[in-house]
Biopython code that builds the backbone (N, CA, C, O; Angstrom):
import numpy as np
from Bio.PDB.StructureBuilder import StructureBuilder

atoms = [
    (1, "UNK", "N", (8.854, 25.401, -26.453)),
    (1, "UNK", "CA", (10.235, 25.660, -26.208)),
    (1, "UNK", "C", (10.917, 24.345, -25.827)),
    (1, "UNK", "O", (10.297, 23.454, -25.245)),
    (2, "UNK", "N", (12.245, 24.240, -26.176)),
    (2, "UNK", "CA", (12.547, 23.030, -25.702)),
    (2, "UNK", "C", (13.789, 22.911, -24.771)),
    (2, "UNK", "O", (14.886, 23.394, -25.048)),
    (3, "UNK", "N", (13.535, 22.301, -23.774)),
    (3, "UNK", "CA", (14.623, 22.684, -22.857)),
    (3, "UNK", "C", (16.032, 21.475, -22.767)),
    (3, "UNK", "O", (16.050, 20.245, -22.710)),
    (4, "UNK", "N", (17.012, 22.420, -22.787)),
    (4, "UNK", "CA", (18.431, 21.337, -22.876)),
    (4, "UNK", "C", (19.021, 21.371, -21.507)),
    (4, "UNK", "O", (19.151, 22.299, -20.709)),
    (5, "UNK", "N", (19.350, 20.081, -21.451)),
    (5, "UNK", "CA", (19.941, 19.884, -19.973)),
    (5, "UNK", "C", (21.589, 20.425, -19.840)),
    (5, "UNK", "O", (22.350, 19.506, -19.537)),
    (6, "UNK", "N", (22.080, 21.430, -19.974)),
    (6, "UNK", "CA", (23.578, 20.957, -20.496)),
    (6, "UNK", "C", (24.711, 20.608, -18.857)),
    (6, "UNK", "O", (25.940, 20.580, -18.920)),
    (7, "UNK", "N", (24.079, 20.431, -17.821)),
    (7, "UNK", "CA", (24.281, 20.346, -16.115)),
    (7, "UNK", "C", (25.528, 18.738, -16.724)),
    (7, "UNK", "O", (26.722, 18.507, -16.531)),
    (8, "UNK", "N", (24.322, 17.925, -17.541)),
    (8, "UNK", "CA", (24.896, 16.707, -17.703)),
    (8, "UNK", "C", (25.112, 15.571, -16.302)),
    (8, "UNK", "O", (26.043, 14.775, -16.179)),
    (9, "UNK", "N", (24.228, 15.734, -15.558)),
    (9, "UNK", "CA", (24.301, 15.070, -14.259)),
    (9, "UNK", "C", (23.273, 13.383, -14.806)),
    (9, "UNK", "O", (22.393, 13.044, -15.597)),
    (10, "UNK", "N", (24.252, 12.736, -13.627)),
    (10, "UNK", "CA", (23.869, 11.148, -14.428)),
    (10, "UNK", "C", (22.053, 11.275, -14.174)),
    (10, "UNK", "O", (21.377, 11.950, -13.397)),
    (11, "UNK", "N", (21.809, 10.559, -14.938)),
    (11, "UNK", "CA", (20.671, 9.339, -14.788)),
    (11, "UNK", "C", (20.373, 8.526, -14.074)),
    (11, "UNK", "O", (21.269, 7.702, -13.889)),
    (12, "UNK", "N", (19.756, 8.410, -13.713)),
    (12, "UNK", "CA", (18.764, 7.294, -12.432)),
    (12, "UNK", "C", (18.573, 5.905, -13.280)),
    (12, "UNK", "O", (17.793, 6.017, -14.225)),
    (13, "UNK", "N", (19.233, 4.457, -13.069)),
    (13, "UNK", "CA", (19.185, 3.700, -13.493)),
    (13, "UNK", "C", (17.836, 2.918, -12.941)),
    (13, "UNK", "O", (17.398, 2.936, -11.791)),
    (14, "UNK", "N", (17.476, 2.447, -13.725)),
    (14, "UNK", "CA", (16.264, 1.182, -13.066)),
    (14, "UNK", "C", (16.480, 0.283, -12.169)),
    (14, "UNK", "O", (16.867, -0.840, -12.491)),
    (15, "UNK", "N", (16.328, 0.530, -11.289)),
    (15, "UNK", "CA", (16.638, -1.219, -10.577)),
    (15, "UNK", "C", (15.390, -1.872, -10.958)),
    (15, "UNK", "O", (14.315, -1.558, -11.470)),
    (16, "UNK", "N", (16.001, -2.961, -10.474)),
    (16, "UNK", "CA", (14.965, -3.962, -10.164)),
    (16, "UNK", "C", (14.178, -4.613, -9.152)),
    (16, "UNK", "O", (15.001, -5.140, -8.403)),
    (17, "UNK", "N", (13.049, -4.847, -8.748)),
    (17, "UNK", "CA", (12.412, -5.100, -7.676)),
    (17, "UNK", "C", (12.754, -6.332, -7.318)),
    (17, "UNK", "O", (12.666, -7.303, -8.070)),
    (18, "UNK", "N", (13.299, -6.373, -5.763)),
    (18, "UNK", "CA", (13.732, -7.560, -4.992)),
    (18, "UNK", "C", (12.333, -8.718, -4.712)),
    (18, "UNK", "O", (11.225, -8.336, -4.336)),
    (19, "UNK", "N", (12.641, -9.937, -4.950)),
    (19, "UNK", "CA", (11.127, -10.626, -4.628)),
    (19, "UNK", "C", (11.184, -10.600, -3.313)),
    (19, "UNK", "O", (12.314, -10.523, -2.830)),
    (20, "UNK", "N", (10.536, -10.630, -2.799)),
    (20, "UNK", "CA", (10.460, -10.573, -1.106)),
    (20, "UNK", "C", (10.550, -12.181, -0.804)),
    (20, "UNK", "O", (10.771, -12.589, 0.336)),
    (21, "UNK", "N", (10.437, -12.710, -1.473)),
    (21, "UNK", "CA", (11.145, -14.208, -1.106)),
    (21, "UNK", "C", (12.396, -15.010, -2.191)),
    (21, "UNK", "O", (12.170, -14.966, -3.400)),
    (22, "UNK", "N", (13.549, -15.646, -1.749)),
    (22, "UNK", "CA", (14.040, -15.966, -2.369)),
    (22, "UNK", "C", (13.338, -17.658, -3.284)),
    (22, "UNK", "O", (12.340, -18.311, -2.977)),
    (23, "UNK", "N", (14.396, -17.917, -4.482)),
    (23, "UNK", "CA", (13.134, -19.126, -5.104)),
    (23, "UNK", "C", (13.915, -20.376, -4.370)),
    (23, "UNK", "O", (13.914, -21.364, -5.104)),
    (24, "UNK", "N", (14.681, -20.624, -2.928)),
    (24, "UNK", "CA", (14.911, -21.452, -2.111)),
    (24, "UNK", "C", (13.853, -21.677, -0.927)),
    (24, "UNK", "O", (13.699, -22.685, -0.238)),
    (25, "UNK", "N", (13.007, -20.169, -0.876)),
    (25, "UNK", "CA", (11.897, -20.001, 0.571)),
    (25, "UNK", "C", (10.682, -20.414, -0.187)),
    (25, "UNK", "O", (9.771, -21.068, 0.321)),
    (26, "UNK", "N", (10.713, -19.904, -1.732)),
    (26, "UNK", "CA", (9.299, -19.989, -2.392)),
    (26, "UNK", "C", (8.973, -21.539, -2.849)),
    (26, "UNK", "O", (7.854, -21.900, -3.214)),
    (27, "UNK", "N", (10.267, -22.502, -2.763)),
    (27, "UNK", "CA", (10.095, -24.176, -2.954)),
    (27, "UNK", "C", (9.448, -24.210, -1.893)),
    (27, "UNK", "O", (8.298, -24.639, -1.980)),
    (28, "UNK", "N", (9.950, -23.781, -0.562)),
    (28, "UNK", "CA", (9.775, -24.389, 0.765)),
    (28, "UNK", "C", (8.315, -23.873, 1.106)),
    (28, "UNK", "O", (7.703, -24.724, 1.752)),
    (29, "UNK", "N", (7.835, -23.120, 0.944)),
    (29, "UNK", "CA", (6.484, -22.369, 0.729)),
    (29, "UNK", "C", (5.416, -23.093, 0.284)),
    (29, "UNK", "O", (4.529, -23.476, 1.046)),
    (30, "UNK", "N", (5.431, -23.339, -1.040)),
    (30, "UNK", "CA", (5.012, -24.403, -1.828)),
    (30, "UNK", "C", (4.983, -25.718, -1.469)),
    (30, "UNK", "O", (4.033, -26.486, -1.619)),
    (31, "UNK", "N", (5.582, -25.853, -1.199)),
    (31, "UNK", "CA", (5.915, -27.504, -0.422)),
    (31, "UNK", "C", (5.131, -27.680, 0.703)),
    (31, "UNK", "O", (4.239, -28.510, 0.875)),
    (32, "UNK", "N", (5.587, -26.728, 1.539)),
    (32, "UNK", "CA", (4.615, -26.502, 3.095)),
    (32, "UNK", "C", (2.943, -26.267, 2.943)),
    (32, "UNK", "O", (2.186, -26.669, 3.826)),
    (33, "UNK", "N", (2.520, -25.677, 1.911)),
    (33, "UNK", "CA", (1.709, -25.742, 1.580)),
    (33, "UNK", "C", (0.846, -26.970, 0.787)),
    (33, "UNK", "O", (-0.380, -27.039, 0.871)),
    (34, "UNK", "N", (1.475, -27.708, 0.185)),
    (34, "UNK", "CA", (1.001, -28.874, -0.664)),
    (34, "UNK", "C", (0.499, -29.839, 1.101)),
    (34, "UNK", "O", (-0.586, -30.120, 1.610)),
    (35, "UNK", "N", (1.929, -30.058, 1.511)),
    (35, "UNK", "CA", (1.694, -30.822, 2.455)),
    (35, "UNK", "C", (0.638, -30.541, 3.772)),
    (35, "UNK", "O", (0.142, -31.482, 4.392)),
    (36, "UNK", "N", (0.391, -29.235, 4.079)),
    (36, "UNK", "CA", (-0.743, -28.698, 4.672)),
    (36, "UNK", "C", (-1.992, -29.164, 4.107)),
    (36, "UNK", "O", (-2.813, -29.492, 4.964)),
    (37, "UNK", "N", (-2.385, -29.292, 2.832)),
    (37, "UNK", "CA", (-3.322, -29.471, 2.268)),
    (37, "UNK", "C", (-3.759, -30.673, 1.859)),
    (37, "UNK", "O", (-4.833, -30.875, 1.293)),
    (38, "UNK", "N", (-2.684, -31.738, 2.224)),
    (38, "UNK", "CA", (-2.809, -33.216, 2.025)),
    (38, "UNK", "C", (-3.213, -33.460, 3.458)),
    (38, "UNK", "O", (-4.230, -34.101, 3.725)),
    (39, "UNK", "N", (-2.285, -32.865, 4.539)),
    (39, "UNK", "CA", (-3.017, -33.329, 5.400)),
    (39, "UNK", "C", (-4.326, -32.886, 6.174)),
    (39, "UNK", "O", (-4.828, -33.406, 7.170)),
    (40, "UNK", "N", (-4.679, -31.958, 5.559)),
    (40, "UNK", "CA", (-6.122, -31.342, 6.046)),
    (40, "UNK", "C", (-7.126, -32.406, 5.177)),
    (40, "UNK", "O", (-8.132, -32.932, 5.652)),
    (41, "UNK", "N", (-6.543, -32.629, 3.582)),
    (41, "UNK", "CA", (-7.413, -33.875, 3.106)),
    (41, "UNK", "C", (-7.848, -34.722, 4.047)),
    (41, "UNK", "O", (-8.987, -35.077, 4.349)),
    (42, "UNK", "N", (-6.123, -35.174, 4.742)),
    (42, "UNK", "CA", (-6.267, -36.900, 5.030)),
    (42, "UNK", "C", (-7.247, -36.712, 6.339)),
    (42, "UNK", "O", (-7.876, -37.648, 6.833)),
    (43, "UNK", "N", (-7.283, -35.169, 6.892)),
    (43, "UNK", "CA", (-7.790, -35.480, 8.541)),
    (43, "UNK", "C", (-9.474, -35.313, 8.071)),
    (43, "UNK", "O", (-10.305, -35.629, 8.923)),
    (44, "UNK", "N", (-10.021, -34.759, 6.559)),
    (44, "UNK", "CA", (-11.465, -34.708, 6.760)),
    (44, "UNK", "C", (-11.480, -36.176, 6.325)),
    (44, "UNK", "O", (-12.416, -36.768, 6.862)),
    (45, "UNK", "N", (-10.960, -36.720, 5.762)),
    (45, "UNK", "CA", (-11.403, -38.634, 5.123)),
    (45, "UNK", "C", (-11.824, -38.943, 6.510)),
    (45, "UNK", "O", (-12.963, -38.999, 6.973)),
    (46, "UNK", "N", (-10.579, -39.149, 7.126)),
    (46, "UNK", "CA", (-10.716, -39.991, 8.661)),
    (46, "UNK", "C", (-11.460, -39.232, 9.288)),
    (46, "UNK", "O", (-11.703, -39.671, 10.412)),
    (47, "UNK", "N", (-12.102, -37.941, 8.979)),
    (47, "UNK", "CA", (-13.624, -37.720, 10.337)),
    (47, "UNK", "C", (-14.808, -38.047, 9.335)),
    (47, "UNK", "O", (-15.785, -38.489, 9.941)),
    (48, "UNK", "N", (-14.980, -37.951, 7.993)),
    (48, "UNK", "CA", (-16.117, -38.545, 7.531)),
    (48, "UNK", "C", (-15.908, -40.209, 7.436)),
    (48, "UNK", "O", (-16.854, -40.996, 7.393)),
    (49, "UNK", "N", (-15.299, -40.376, 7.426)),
    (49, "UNK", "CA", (-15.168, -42.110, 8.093)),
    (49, "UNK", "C", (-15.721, -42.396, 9.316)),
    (49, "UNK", "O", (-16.658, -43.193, 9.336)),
    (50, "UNK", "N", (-15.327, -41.902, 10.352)),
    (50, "UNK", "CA", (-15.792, -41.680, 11.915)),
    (50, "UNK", "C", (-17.790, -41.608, 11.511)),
    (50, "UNK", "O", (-18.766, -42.320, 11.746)),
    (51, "UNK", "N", (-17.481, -40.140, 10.718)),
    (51, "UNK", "CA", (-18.901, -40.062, 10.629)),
    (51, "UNK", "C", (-19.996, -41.182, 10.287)),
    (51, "UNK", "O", (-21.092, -41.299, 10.836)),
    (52, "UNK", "N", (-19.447, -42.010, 9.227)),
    (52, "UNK", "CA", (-20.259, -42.757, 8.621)),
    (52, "UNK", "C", (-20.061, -43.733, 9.206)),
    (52, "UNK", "O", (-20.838, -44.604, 8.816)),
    (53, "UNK", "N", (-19.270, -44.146, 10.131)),
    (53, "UNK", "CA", (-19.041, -45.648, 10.748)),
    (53, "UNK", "C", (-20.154, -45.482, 12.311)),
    (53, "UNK", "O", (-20.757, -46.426, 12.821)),
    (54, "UNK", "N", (-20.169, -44.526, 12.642)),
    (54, "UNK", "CA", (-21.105, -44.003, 13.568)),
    (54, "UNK", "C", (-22.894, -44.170, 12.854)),
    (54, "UNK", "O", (-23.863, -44.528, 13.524)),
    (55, "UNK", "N", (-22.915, -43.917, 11.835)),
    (55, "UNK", "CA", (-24.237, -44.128, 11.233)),
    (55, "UNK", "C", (-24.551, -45.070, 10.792)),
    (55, "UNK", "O", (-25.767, -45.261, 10.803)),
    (56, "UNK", "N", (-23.702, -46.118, 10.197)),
    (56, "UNK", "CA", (-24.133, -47.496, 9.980)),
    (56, "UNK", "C", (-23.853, -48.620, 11.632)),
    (56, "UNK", "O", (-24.229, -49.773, 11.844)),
    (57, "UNK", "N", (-23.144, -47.761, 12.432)),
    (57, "UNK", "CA", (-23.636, -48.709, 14.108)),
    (57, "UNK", "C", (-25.287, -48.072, 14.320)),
    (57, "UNK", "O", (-26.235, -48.829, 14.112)),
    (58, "UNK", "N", (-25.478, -46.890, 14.669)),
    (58, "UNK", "CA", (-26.392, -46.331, 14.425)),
    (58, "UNK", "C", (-27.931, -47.822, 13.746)),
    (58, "UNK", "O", (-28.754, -48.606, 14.218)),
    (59, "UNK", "N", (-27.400, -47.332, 12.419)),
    (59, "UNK", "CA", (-28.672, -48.086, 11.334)),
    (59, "UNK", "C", (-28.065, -49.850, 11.949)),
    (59, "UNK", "O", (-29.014, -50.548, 11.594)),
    (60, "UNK", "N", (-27.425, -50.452, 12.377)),
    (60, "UNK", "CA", (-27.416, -51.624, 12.416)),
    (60, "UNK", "C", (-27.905, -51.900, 14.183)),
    (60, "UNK", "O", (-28.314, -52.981, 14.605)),
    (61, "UNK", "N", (-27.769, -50.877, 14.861)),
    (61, "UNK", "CA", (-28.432, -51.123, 16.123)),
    (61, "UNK", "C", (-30.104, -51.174, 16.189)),
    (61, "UNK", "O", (-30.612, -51.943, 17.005)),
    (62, "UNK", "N", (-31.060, -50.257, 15.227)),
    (62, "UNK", "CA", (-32.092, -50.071, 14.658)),
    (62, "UNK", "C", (-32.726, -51.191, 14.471)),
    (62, "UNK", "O", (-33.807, -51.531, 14.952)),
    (63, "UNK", "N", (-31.630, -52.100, 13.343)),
    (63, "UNK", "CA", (-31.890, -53.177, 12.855)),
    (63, "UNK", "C", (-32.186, -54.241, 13.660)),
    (63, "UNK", "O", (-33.135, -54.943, 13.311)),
    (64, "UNK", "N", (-31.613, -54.511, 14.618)),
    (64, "UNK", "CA", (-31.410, -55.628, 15.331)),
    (64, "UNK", "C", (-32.768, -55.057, 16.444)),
    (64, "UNK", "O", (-33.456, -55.904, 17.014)),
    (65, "UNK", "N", (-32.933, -54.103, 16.574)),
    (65, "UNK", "CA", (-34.204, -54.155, 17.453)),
    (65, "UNK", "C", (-35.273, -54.387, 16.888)),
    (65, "UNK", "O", (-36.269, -54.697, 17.542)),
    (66, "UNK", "N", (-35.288, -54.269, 15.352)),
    (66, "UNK", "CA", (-36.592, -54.016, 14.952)),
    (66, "UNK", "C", (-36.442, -55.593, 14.843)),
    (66, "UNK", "O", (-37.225, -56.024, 15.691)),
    (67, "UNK", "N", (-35.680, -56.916, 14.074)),
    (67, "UNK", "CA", (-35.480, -58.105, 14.087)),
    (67, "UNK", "C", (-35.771, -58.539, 15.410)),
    (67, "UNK", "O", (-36.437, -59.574, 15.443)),
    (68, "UNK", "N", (-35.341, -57.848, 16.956)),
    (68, "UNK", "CA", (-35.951, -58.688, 17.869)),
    (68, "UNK", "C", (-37.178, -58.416, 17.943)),
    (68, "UNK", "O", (-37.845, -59.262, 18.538)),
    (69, "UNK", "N", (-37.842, -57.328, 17.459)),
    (69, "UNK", "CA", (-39.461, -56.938, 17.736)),
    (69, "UNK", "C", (-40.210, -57.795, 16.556)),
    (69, "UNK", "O", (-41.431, -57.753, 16.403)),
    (70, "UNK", "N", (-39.456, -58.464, 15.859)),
    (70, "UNK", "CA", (-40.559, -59.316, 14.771)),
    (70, "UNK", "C", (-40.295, -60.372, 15.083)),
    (70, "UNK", "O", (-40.972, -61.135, 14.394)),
    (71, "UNK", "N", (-39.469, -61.083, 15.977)),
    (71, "UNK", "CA", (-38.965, -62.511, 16.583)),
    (71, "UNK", "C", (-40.293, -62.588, 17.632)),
    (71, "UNK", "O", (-41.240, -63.358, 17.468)),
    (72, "UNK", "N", (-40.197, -61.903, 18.419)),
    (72, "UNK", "CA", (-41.753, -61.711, 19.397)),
    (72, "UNK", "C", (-42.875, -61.830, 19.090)),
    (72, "UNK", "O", (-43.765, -61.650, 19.922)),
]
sb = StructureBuilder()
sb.init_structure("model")
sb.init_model(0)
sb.init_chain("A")
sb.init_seg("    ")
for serial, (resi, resn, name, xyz) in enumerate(atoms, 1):
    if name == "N":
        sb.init_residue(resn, " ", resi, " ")
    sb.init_atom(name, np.array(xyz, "f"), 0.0, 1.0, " ", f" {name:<3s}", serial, name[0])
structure = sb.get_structure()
């Protein structure tokens, strides 16, 4: 059977879904993020630097004892 509307009451238009951020917050987002991530780079360089500058005092303190123990 086929049923006719004849009421004629409007239609429900589509909207459209709001982004939950505008593309002025989503630069700033992006951005904040790049720069978060450069500086989490720059802070592991400078502790594996630390690290390794600690291990070659380390290996060069070694050195110098074992050089005074063959001077003897």
């Amino acid at each position: 059977m086929i049923r006719i509307n004849l009421l004629g009451s409007e239609k429900k238009k589509a909207t459209r879904a709001v982004a939950a951020f505008g593309a002025g917050q989503r630069l700033t987002v992006m951005c904040s993020l790049i720069v978060g991530a450069a500086v989490a780079g720059i802070g592991w360089w400078y502790w594996s630097l630390g690290q390794e500058a600690a291990q070659v005092d380390t290996e060069i303190v070694a050195a110098q004892q074992e050089a005074a123990r063959l001077r003897s």
